[in-house]
Structure formats: structure tokens, C-alpha cells
N, C-alpha and C positions, 0 to 999 in steps of 0.2 A: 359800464356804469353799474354801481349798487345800488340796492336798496331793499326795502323791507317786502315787495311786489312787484310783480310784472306781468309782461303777456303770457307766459311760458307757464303760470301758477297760474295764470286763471285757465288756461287751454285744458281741452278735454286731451290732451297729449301727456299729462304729468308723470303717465305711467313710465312714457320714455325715460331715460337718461337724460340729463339737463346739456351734457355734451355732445349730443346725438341731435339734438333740438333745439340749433341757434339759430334758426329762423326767426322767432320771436323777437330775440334781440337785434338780428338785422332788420326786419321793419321797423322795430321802436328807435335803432340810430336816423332811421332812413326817414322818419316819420315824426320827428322828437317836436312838441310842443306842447303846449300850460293843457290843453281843452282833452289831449293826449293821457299824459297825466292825469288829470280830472277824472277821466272814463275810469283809469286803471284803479285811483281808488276808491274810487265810487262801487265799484264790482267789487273790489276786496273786502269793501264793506259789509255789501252784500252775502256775499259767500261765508262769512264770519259769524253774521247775526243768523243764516241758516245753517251751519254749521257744517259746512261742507268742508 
């Protein structure tokens, strides 16, 4: 799945390799719901407006 965010980019991991680090997106398959979602962009948001 694409998209503009995820677990992977909000993770203190980012340093990794995105290929190295598909953990993220197996719990977000494994895990996949709206409240899910919500959280991840709600943080993104976050992270944005402080400019991380």
C-alpha cells in the first residue's frame, strides 16, 4: 500500500533503509483499520507543524 505516510516515517528507525525496515508495514497489513489510520495522521501532522 502507498501513500503520503506511515509507520516507518514516523519511527525513530528512519535512519534505516526503508528496505531493511518492513516491519512497519507488516504490522500496519496485519493491523489495517480507519482509528489506524487516524493515529498515523494525526502524528504526521504533528511532526510537520514541529518540524521534524
Amino acid at each position: 500500500m502507498q501513500g503520503i505516510t506511515g509507520l516507518w516515517q514516523l519511527s525513530g528507525d528512519r535512519k534505516v533503509a526503508i528496505h531493511e525496515n518492513m516491519d512497519y508495514d507488516l504490522y500496519y497489513v496485519r493491523n489495517i483499520s480507519f482509528s489506524l489510520d487516524v493515529a498515523i495522521l494525526l502524528e504526521t501532522v504533528l511532526f510537520a507543524f514541529r518540524g521534524i
